[in-house]
PLY file of the C-alpha trace (Angstrom):
ply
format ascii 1.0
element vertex 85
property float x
property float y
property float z
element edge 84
property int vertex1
property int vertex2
end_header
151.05 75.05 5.43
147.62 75.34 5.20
145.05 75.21 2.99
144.73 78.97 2.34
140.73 79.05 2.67
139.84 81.42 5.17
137.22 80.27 7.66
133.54 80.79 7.52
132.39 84.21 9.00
131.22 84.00 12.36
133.04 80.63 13.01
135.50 80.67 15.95
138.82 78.87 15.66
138.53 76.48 18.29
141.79 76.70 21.92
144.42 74.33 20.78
144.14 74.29 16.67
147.48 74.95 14.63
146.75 78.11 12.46
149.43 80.36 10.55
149.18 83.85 11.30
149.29 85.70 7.81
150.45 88.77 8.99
153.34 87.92 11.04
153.92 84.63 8.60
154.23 82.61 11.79
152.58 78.98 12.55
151.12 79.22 16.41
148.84 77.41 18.47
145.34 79.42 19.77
144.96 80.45 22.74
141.88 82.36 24.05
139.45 84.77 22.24
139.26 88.14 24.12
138.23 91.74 22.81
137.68 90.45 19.28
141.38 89.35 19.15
142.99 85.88 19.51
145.72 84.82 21.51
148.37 82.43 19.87
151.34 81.05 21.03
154.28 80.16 19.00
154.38 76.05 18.47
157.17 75.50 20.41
156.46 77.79 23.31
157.59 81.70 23.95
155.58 84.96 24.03
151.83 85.26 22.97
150.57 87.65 20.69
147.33 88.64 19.42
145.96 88.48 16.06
142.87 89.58 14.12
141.10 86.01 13.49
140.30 87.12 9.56
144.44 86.94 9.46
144.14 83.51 11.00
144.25 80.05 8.82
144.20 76.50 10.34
146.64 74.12 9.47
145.36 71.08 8.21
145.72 67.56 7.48
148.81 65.61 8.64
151.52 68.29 8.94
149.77 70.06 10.66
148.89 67.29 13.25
152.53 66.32 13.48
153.77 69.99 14.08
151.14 70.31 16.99
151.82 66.90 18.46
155.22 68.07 18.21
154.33 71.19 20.08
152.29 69.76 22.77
155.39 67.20 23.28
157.95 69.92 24.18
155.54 71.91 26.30
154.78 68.69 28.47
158.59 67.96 28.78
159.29 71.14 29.40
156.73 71.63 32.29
158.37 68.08 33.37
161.86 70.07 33.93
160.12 72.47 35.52
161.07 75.44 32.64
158.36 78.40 31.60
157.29 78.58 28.49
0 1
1 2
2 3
3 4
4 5
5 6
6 7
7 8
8 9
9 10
10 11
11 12
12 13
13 14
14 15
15 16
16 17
17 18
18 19
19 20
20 21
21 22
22 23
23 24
24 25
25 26
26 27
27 28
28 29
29 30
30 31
31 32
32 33
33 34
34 35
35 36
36 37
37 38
38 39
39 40
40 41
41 42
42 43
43 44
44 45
45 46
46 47
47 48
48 49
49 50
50 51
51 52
52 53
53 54
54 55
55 56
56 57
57 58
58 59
59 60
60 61
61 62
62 63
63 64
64 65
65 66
66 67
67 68
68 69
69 70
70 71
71 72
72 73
73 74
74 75
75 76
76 77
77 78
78 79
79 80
80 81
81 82
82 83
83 84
């Protein structure tokens, strides 16, 4: 996953990055920042959640790329047969 190192206090995790939520030990792609809380939704689409951002780490380097390239691919075909994610 990802590199463990939690990010810098005060930094936001920026609408679209990779991260692996700690608590629920689940990869997901971020959403929005409302309330103090962060939206994710799981990589290959379903129901958001929120998350405290200090349980939050990105996942880096090239796995992480594929996995949300991946991700991004079945939402677009998905929208493309018309399906809700």
């Amino acid at each position: 996953m990802g590199s463990g190192r939690a990010k810098p206090e005060g930094t936001r995790l920026p609408v679209g990055q990779l991260v692996h939520d700690t608590r629920q030990d689940k990869r997901a792609i971020v959403m929005d920042h409302e309330g103090g809380l962060v939206w994710l939704r799981p990589e290959r689409g379903g129901t958001e959640w929120t998350a405290r951002a200090g349980d939050l780490r990105p996942v880096e380097g090239s796995a992480g790329a594929r996995a949300l390239l991946s991700a991004r691919v079945a939402d677009a075909n998905a929208r493309s047969r018309g399906e809700a994610l």
